[in-house]
N, C-alpha and C positions, 0 to 999 in steps of 0.2 A: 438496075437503073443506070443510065448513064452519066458518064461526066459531066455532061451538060447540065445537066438536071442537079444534078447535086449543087454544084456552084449557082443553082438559082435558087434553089431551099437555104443554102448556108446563107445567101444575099438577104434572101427573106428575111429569117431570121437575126440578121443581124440589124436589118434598119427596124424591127419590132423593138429588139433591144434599147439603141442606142433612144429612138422614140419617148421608149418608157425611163429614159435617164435626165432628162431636159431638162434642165435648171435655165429660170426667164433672167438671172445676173441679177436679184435684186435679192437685198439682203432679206435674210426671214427672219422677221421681227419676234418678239418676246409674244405677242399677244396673239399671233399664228396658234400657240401650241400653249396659252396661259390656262384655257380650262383641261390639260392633259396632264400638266407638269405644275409643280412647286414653282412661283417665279418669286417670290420674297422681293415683293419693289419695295424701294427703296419712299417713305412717307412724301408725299407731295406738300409743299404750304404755297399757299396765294396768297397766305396774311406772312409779312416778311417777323420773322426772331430767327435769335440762334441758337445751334440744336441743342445745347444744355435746357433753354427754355421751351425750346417745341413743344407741343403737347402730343403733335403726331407721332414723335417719334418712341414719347413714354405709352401712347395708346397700343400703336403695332407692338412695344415687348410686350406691353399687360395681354394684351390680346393671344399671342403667340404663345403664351403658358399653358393657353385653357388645349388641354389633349381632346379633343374632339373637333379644332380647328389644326388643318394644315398650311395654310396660306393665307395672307390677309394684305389689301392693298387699303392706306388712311390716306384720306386728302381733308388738306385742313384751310376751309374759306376762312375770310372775315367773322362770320359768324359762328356757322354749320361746320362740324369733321363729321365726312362720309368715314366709313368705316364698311367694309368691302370683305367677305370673306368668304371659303370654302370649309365645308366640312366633310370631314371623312367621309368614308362610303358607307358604312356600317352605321353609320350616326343619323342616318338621313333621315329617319322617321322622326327624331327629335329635336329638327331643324327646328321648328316656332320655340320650342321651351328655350333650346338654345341661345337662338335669337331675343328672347326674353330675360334671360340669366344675361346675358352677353350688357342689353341695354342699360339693365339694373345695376348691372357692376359698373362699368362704365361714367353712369349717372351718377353714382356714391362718392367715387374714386374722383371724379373731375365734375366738383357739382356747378361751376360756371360755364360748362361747358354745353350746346346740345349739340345730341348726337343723331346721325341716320345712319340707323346697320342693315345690314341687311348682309344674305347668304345668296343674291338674285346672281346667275352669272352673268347677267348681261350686265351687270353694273359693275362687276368684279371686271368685265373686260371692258368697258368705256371708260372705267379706272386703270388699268393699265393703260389704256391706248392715249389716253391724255397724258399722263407718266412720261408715254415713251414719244408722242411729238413735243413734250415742254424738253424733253434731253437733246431731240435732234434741233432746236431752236424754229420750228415751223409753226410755234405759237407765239403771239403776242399775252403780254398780261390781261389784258380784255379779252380776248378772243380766248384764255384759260378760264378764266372767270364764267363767260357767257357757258362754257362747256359743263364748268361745274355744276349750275345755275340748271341745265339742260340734264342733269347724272341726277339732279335732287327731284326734279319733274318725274325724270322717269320710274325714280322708287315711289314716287308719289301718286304714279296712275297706276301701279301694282298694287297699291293695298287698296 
């Protein structure tokens, strides 16, 4: 082969490279990789307390005890705490029992409370994503609310 030719294989080769390195400069959010990885957010409230009194936040520990859940995202309305979780891999068959022990317990432990749990990940990542635009401040309290409102619809046309 000639010189030539090589320095047009190595050119090649390197704009395939640099190609496949391309970062578009915007940050990669939590909820990009929330059904791959652990993200342990942090409880959402749209009914204002402080967290000695939260409920959200005593719900995510009680929740986070039970060993057949790895992650769990709570948002706690006026009324409604979504309650959002992942279960292990191995546990999957026993998701509904799960989801039933989980409610029961729940309902005992905080009986003024109601709750909507659910294992859906699409509501596990519309709860983060709400999460992470209330952090970056690109929601209003309305426009939280209405989303919430929109996360209880959606567990609601799944069952």
């Amino acid at each position: 082969m000639s010189k030539s030719s090589n320095i047009i294989i190595l050119t090649a080769i390197l704009l395939v490279l640099s190609a496949c390195s391309y970062d578009d400069g915007k940050e990669h959010k939590e909820s990009d990789s929330a059904l791959l990885k652990t993200t342990s957010p942090p409880p959402i409230e749209l009914k204002q307390r402080d967290e000695e009194d939260s409920v959200a936040y005593q719900v995510r520990e009680e929740v986070s005890k039970i060993k057949e859940i790895y992650d769990v995202a709570v948002i706690e309305g006026e009324k409604k705490i979504i309650v959002a979780y992942k279960v292990k891999h191995m546990q999957r068959f026993r998701m509904k029992k799960i989801e039933k022990e989980l409610t029961e317990r729940l309902n005992s432990e905080y009986p003024d409370e109601k709750f909507i749990v659910s294992s859906d990940y699409k509501i596990f990542l519309e709860a983060i994503r709400l999460e992470e635009d209330l952090d970056d401040g690109n929601l209003s309290d309305e426009e939280a609310k209405k989303r919430f409102k929109k996360i209880i619809r959606l567990k609601e046309e799944m069952t």
